[in-house]
C-alpha positions as a Markdown table, in Angstrom:
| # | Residue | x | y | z |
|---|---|---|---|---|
| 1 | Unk | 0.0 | 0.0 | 0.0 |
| 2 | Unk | 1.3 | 3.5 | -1.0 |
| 3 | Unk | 1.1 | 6.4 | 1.8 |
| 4 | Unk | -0.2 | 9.7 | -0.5 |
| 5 | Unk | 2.0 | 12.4 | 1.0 |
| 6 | Unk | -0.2 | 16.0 | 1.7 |
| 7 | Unk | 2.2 | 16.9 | -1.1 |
| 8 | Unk | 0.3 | 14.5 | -4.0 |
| 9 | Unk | -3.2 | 16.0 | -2.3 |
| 10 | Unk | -2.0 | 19.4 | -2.7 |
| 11 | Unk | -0.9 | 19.1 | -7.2 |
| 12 | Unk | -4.1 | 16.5 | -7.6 |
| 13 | Unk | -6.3 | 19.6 | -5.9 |
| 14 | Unk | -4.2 | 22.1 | -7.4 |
| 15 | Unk | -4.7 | 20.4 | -10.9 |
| 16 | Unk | -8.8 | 19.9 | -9.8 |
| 17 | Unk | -9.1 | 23.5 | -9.7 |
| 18 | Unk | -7.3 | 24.7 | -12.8 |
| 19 | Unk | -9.2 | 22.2 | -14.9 |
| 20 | Unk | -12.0 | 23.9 | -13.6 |
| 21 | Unk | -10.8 | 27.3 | -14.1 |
| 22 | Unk | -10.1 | 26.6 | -17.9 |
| 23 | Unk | -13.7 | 25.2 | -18.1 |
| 24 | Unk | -15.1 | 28.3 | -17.0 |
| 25 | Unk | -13.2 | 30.5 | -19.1 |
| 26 | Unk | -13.8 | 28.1 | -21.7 |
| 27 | Unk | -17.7 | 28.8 | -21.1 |
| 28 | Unk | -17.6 | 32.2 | -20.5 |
| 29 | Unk | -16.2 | 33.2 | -23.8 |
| 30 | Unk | -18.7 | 30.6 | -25.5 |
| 31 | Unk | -20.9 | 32.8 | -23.9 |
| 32 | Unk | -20.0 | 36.5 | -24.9 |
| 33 | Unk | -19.4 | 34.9 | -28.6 |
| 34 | Unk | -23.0 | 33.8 | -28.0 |
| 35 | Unk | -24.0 | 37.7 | -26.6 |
| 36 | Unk | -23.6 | 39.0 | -30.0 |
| 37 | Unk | -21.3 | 41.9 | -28.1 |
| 38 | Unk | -24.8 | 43.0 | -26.7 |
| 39 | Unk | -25.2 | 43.3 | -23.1 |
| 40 | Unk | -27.4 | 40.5 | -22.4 |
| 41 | Unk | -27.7 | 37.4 | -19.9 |
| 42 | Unk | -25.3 | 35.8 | -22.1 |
| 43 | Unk | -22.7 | 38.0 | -21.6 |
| 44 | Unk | -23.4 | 38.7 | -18.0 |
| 45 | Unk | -22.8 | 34.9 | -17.3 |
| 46 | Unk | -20.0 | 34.8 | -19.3 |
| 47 | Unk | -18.5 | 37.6 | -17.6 |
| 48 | Unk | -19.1 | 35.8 | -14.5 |
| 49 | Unk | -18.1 | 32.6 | -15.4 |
| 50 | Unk | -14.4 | 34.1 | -16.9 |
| 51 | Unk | -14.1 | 36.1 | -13.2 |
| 52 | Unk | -15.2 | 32.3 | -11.4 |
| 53 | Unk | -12.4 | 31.1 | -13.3 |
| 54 | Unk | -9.6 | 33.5 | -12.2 |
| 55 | Unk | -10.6 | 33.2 | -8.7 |
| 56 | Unk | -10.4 | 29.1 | -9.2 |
| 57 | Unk | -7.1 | 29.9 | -11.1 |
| 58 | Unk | -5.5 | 32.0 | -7.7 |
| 59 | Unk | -6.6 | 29.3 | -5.6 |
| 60 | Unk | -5.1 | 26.7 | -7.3 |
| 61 | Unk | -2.0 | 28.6 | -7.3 |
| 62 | Unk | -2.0 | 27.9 | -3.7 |
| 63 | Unk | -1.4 | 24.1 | -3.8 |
| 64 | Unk | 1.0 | 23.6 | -7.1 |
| 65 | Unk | 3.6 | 25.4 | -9.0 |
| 66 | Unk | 2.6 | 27.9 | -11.4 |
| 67 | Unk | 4.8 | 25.6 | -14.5 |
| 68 | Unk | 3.3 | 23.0 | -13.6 |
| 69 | Unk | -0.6 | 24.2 | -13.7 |
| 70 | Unk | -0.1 | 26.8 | -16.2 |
| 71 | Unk | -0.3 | 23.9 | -18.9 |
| 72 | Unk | -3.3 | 22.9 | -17.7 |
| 73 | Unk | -5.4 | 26.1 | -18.7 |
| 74 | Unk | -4.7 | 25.1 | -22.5 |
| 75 | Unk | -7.1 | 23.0 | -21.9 |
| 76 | Unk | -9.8 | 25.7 | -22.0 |
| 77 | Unk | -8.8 | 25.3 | -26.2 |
| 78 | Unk | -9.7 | 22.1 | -26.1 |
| 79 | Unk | -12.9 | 22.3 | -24.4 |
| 80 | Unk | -13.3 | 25.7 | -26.8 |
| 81 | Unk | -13.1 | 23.2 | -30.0 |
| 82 | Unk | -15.5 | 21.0 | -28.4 |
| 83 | Unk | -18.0 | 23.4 | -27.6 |
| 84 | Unk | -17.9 | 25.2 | -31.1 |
| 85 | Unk | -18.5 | 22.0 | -32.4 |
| 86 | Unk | -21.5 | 20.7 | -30.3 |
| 87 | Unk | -22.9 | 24.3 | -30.0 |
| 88 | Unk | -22.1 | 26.3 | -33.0 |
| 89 | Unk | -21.6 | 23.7 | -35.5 |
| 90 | Unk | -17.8 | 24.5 | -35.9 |
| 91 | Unk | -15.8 | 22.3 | -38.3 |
| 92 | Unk | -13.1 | 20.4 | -36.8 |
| 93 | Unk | -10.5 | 19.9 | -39.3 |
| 94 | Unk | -7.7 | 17.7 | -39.6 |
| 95 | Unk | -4.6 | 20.2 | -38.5 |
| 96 | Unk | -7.0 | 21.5 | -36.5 |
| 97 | Unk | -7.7 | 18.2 | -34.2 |
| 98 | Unk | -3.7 | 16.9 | -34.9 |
| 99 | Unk | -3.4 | 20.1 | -32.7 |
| 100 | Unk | -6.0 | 19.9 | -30.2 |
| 101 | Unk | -4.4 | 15.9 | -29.4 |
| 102 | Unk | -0.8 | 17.6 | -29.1 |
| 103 | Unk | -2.2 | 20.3 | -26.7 |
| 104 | Unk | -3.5 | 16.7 | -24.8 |
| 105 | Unk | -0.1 | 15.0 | -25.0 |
| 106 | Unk | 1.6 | 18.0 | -23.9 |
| 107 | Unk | -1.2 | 18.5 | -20.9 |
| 108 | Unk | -0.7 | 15.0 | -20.0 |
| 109 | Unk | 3.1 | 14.9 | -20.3 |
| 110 | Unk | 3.8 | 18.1 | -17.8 |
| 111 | Unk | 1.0 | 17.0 | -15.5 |
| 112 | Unk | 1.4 | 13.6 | -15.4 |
| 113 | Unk | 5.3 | 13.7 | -14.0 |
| 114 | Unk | 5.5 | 12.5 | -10.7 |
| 115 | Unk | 8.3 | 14.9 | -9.4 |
């Protein structure tokens, strides 16, 4: 049996809340694309879903290195591709999904290293 040091709590919490951070930005600028640049609920939420996002970015700050999370919010593309293509019937072209599984790899590569 492996003993989890507070250490591995701290970068799986501190890589918890930056996911989280990129989804909400990811969201939030769905949103003000989906505004129309009109102030409407759209764009309300989606202001407040981009500031819910910073604050979850400072907090995870707190638990992990900065190079180490700071990959992690290119994942906010990723869910930005996927969301165009559910919700606004984006094309998701070859180069275009090559680069979307390197932005994975490199996610998964940086975060993944057990230091």
């Amino acid at each position: 049996m492996r003993i989890l040091t507070s250490n591995h709590y701290n970068k799986k919490l501190g890589i918890s809340l930056i996911v989280i951070a990129a989804l909400f930005t990811a969201v939030g600028q769905l949103l003000w694309k989906l505004s129309s640049g009109h102030i409407n609920i759209n764009l309300i939420l989606g202001c407040l879903l981009y500031g819910f996002g910073a604050i979850f970015m400072i907090i995870a700050f707190k638990f992990e290195r900065v190079s180490l999370l700071h990959p992690f919010l290119s994942l906010g593309y990723v869910i930005s591709i996927i969301l165009g293509f559910l919700l606004l019937s984006e094309e998701i072209s070859i180069p275009k999904l090559l680069g979307t599984l390197l932005i994975i790899i490199g996610v998964i590569l940086v975060g993944g290293k057990n230091e």
